[in-house]
VEXROMI-220773 format. One line per field, with one value per residue: residue in three letters; residue number from 0; x, y, z of N, C-alpha, C, O in turn. Coordinates in steps of 0.1 Angstrom, whole numbers, plus 5000, padded with zeros to 4 digits. Each point is the difference from the previous one (the first is absolute). Last residue first. Layout:
resn <- [ala,...] .
resi <- [NUM,...] .
n.c1 <- [X,...] .
n.c2 <- [Y,...] .
n.c3 <- [Z,...] .
ca.c1 <- [X,...] .
ca.c2 <- [Y,...] .
ca.c3 <- [Z,...] .
c.c1 <- [X,...] .
c.c2 <- [Y,...] .
c.c3 <- [Z,...] .
o.c1 <- [X,...] .
o.c2 <- [Y,...] .
o.c3 <- [Z,...] .
//
This chain:
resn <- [unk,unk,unk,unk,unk,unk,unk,unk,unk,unk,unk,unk,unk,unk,unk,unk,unk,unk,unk,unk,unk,unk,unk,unk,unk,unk,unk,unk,unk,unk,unk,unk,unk,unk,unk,unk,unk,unk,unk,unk,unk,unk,unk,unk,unk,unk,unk,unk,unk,unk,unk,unk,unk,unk,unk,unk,unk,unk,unk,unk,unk,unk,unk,unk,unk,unk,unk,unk,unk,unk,unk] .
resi <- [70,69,68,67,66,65,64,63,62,61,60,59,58,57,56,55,54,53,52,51,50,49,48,47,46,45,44,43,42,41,40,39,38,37,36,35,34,33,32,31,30,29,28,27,26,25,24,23,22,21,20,19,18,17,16,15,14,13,12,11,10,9,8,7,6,5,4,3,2,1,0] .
n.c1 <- [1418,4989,4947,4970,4968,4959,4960,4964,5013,5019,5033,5029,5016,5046,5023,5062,5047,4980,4954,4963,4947,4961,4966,4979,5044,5057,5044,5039,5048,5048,5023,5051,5005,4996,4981,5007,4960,4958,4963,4980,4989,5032,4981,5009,4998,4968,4991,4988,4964,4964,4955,4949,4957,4976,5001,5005,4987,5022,5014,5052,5017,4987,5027,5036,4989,4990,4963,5006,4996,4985,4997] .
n.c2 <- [8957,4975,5017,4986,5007,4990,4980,5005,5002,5055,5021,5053,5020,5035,5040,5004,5005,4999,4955,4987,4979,4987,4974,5035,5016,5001,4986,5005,4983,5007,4985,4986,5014,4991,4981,4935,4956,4986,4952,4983,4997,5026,5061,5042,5021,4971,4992,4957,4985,4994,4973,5024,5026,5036,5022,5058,5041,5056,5027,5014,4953,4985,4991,4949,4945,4946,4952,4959,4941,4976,4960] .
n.c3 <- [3977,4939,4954,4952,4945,4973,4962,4953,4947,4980,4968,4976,4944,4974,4968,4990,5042,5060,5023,5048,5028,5044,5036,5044,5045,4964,4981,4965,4975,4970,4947,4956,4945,4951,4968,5002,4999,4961,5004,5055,5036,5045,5019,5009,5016,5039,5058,5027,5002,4977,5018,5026,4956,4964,4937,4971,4953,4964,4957,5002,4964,4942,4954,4987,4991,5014,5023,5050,5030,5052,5046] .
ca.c1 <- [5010,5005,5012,5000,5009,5015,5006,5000,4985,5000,4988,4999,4994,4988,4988,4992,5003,5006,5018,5003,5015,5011,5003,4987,4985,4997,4985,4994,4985,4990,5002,4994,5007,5004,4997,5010,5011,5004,5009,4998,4993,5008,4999,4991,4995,5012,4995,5000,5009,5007,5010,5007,4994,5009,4994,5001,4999,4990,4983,5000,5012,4997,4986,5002,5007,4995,5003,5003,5008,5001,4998] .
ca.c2 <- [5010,4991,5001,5011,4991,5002,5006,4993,4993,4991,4995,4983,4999,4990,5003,5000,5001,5013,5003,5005,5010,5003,4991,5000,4990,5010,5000,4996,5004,4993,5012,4996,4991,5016,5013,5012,5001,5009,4999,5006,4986,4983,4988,4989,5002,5004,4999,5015,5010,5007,4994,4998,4996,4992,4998,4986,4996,4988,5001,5011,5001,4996,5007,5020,5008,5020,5007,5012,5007,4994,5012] .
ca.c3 <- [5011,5009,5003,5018,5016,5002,5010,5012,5002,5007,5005,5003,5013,4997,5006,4987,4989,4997,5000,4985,4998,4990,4988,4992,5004,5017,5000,5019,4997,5009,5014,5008,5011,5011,4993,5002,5018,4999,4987,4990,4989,4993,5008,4995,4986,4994,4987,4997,5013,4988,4993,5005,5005,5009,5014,5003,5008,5004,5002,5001,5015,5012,5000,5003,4991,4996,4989,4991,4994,4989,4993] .
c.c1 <- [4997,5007,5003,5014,5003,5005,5017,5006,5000,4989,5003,4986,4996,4997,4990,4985,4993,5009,5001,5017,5000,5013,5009,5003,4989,4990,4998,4988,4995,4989,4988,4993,4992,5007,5003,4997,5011,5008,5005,5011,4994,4994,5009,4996,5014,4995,5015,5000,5011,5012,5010,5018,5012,4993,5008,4999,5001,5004,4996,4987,4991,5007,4995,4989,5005,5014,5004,4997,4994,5009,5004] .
c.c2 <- [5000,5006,4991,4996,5013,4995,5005,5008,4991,4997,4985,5002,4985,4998,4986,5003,4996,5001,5010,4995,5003,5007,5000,4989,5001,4996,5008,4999,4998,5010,4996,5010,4993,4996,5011,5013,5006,5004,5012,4994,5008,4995,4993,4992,5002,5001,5009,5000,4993,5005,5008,4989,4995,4994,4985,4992,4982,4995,4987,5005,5014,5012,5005,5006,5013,5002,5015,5005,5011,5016,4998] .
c.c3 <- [5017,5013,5015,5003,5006,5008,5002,5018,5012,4998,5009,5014,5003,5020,5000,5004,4989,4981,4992,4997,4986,4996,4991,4985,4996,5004,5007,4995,5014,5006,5008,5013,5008,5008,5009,4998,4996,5007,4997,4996,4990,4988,4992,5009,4995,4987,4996,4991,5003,5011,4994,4999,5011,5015,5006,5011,5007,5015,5005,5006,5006,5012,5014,5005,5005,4991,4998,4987,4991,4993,4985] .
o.c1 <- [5007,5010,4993,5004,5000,4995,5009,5004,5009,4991,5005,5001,4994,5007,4987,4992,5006,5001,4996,5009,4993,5002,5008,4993,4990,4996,5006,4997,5002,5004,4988,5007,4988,5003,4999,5009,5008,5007,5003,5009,4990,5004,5005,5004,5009,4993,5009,5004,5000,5012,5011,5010,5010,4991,5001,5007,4995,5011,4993,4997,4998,4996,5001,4998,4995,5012,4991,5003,4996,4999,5008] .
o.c2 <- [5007,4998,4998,4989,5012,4999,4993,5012,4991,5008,4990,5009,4991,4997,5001,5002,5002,5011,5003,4999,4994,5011,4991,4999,4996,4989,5000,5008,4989,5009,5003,5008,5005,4989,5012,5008,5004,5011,5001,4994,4996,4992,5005,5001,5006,4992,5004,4990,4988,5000,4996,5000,4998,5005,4990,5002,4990,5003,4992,5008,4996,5011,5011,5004,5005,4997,5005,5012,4998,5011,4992] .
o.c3 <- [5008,5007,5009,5002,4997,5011,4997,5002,5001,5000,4995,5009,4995,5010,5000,4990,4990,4995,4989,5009,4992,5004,4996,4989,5006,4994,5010,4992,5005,5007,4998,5006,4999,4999,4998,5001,5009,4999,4988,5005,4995,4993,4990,5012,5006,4994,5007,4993,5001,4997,4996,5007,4993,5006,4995,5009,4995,5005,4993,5008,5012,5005,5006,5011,5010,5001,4995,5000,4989,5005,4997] .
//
C-alpha cells in the first residue's frame, strides 16, 4: 500500500478505494500522513461496499470480492 498524501482541505472531500489488505479498515488509515487528523474509528464495510467515517465523511470503496463472515 502506498502512502497517503491529504492535507486538511483534502480530509473532508474524497473517496478512497480499499481492497481486502486494507481490513480492518480504520480512519485514518496507517499510511496517511494525517493519522492524526481525528480519533481513530474502525470503519464496517456493509454489503454494497461501502462505508462513510462518521468524522471527516471520507468514503471508503471496496474493490474486489468481500470476504464472507466467519459464522
Amino acid at each position: 500500500m502506498k502512502e497517503l498524501s491529504v492535507n486538511k482541505q483534502d480530509i473532508t472531500q474524497r473517496h478512497i478505494d480499499v481492497t481486502a489488505s486494507d481490513l480492518p479498515l480504520s480512519c485514518p488509515m496507517p499510511n496517511m500522513n494525517l493519522w492524526n487528523a481525528h480519533p481513530k474509528v474502525m470503519i464496517p464495510i456493509d454489503h454494497g461496499g461501502e462505508a462513510r467515517c462518521p468524522y471527516c465523511g471520507t468514503l471508503y470503496r471496496f474493490k474486489g470480492e468481500l470476504p464472507r463472515a466467519h459464522h
